[in-house]
Each structure stands twice: as C-alpha cells, then as structure tokens.
N, CA, C and O of each residue as an XYZ file, in Angstrom:
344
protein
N      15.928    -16.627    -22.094
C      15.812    -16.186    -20.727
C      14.926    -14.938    -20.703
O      15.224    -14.119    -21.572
N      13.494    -14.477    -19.584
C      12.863    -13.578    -20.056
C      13.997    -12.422    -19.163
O      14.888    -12.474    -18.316
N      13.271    -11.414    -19.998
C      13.940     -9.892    -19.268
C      13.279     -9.802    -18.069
O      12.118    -10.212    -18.042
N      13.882     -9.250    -16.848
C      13.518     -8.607    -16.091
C      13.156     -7.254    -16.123
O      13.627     -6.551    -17.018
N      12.246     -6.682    -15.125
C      11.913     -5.310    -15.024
C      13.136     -4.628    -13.980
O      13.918     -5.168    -13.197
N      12.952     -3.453    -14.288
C      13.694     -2.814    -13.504
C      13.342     -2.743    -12.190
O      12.125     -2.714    -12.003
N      14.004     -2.708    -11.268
C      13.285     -2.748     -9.785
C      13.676     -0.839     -9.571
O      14.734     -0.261     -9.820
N      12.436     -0.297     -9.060
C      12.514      0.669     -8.577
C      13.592      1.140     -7.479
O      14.265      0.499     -6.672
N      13.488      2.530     -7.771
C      14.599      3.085     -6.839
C      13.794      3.212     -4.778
O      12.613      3.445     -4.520
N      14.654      3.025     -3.979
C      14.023      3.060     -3.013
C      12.965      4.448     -2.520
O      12.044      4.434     -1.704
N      13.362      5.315     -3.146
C      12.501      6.430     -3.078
C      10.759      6.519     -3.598
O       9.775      7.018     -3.051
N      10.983      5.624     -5.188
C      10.176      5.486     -6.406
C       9.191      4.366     -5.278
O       7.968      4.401     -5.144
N      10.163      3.424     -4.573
C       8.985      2.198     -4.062
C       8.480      2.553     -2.554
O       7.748      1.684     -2.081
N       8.729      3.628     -1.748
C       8.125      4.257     -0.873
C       7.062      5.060     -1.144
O       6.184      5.378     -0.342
N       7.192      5.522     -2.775
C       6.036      6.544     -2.956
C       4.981      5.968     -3.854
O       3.883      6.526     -3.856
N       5.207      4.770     -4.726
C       4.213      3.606     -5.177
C       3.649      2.836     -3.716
O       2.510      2.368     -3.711
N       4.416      2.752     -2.641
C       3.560      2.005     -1.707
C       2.553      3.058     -1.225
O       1.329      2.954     -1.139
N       3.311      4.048     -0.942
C       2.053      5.169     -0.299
C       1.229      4.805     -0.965
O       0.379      4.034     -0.518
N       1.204      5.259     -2.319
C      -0.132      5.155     -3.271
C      -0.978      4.457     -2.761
O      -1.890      4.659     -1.958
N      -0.471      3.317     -3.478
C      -1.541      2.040     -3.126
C      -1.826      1.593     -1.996
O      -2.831      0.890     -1.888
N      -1.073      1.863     -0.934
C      -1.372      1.750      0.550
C      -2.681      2.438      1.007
O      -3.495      1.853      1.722
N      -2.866      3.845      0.515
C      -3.606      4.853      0.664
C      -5.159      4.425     -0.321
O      -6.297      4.369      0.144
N      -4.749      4.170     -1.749
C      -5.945      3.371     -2.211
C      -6.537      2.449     -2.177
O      -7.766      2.521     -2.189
N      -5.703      0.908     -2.106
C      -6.450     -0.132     -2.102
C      -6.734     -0.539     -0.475
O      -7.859     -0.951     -0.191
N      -5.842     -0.435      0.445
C      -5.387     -0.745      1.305
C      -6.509     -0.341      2.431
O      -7.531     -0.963      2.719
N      -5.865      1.253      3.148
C      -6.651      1.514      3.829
C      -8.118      1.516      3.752
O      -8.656      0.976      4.718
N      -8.906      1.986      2.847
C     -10.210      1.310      2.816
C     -10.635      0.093      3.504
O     -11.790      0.136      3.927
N      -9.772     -1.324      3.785
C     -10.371     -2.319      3.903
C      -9.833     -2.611      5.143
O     -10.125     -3.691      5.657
N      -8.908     -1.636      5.863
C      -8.944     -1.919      7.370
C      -9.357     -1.931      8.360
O      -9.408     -0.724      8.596
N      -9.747     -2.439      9.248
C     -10.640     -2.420     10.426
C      -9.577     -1.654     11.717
O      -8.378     -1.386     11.785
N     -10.741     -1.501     12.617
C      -9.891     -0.886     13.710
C      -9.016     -1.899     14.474
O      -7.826     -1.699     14.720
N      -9.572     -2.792     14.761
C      -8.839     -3.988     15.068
C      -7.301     -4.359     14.570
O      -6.451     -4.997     15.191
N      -7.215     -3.780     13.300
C      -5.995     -3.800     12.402
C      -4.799     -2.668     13.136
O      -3.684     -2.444     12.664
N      -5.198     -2.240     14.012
C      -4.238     -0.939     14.328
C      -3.327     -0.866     14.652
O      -3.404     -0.410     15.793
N      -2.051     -1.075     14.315
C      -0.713     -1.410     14.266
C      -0.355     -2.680     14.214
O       0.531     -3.232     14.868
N      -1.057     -3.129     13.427
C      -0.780     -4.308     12.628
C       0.346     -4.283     11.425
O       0.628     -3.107     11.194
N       0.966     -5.046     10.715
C       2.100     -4.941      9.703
C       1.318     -5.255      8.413
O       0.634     -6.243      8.142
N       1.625     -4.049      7.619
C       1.193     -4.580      6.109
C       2.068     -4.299      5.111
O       2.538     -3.220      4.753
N       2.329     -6.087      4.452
C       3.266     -6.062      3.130
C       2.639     -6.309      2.212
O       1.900     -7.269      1.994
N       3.027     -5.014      1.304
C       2.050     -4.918      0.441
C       3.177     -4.584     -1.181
O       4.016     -3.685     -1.242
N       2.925     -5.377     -2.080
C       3.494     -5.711     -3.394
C       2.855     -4.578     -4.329
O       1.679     -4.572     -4.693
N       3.912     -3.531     -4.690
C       3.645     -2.040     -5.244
C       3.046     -2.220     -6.519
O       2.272     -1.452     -7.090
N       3.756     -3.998     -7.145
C       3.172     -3.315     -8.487
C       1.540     -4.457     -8.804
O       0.684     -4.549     -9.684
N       1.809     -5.033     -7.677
C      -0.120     -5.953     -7.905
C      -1.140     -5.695     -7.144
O      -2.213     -6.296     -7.106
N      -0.598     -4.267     -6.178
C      -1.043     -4.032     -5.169
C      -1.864     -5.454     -3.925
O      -2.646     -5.274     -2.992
N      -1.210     -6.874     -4.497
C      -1.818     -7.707     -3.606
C      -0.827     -7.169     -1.772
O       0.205     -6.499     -1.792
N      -1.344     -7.564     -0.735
C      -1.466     -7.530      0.284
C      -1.845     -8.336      1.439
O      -2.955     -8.841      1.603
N      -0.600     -8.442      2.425
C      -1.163     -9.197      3.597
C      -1.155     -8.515      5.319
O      -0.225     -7.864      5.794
N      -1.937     -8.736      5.752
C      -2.032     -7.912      7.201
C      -1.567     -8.769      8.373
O      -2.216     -9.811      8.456
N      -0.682     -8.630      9.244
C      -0.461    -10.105     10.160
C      -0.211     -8.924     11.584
O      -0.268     -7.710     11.387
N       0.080     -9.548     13.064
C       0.474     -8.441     14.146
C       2.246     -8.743     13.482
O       3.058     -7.827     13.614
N       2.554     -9.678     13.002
C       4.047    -10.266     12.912
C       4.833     -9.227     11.784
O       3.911     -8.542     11.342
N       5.588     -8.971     11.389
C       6.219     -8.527      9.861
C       6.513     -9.410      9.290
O       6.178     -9.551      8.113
N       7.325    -10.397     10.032
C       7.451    -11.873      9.010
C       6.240    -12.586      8.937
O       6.049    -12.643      7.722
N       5.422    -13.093      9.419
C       4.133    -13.682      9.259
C       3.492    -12.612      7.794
O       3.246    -13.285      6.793
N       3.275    -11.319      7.677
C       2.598    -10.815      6.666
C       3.984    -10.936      5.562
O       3.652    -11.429      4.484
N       4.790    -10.735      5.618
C       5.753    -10.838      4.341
C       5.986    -12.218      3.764
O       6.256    -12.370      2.573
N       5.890    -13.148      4.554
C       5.754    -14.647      4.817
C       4.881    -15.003      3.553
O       5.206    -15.358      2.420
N       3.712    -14.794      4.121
C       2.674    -15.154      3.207
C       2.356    -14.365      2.078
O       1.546    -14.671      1.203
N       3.040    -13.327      2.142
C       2.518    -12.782      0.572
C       4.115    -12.833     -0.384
O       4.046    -12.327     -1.504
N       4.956    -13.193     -0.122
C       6.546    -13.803     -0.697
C       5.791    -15.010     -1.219
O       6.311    -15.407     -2.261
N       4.597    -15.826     -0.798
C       4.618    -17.539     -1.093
C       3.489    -17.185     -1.830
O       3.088    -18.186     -2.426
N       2.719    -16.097     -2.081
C       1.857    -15.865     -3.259
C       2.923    -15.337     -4.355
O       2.946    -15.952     -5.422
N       3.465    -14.669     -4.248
C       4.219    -14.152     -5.478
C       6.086    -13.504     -5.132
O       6.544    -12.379     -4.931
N       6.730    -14.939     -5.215
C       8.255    -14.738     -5.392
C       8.953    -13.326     -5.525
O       9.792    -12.825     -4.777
N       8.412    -12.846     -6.616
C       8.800    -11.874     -6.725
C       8.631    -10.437     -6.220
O       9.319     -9.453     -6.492
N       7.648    -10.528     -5.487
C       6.706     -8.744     -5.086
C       7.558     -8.269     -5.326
O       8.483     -8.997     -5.686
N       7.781     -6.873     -5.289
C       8.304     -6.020     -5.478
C       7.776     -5.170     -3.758
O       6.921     -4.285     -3.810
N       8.353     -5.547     -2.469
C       7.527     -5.644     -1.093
C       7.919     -3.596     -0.697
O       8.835     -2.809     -0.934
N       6.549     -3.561      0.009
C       6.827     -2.632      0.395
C       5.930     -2.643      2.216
O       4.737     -2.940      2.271
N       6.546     -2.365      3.226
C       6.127     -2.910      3.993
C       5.403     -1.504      5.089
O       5.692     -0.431      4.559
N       4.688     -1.323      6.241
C       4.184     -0.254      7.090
C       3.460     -0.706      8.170
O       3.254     -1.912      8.306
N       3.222     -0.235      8.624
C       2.423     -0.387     10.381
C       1.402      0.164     10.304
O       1.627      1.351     10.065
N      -0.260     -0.156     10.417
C      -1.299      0.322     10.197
C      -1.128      1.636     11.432
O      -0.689      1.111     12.455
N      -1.300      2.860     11.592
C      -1.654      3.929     12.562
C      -0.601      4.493     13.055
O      -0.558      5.301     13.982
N       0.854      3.774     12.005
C       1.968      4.485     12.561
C       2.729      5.311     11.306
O       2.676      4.879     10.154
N       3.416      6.501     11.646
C       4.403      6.788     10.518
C       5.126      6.333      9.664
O       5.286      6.651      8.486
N       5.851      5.089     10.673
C       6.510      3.884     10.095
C       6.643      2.687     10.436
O       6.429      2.485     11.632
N       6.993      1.575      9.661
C       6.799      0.265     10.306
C       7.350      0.278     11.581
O       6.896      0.008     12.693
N       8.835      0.794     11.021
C       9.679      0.622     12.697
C      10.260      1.774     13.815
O      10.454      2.855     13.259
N      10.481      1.774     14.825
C      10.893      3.118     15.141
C      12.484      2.652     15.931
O      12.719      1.561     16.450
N      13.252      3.612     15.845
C      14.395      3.125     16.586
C      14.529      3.823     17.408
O      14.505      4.929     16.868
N      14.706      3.984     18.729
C      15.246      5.054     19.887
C      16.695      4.412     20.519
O      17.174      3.292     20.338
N      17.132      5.389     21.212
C      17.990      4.953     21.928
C      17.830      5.028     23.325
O      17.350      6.021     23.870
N      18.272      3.860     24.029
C      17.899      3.769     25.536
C      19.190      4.637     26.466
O      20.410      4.768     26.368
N      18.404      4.979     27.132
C      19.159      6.377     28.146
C      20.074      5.278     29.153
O      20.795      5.717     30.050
C-alpha cells in the first residue's frame, strides 16, 4: 500500500495557496476574471477559474483526485463573505 503525504495544516495550506496564487496564478488573469473562483492545488500549483466554486473545483478534483484544494475569489479578500441581515 503506498504511503501517503501528510496533508498540511490549515494555516500551512492558506499560506502555500497565497504563494502560488500570487506566483503562478495572478499573472495569467484577465480583467474579465474579476471575482471569479479559483481552485487552485497547492502542491502542483495546477488551477481552474470558473464564475461557479463548484464548476472550478469540479474540474480540477477530475484532473487530480487528490489536490490538495485551496480555493479564493479573484479581487476579493476572500472567497466568501458572511454578514448578517439586519
């Protein structure tokens, strides 16, 4: 049976996504992309851009089972925001 890797701590895979979010990533976005969803796999840095979160996690889960996913909103702080309604 092969070994598995360790899966990062949630802290460790917020700050590997920055990374590579910041290197491979943004470079190749268009403006058009602007709050768009990107899941992006920390340790192959592969990547998919969709307006959906499931549509981009969708398709990059069916390239590689395993990602290791780390997910964000092109032009936002964070993918999601929560408020509460008054």
């Amino acid at each position: 049976m092969p070994a598995t890797e360790p899966h990062p701590t949630p802290e460790e895979l917020a700050r590997l996504g920055s990374e590579v979010f910041e290197r491979r990533v943004r470079p190749m976005l268009r403006p058009e992309d602007d709050g768009k969803f990107v899941a992006l796999d920390v340790q192959t840095g592969d990547y998919e851009v969709d307006e959906d979160d499931y549509g981009a996690v969708s398709r990059l889960r069916a390239r590689n089972p395993a990602a290791q996913m780390w997910l964000s909103r092109v032009g936002q702080p964070a993918a999601y925001r929560m408020r509460r309604e008054r």
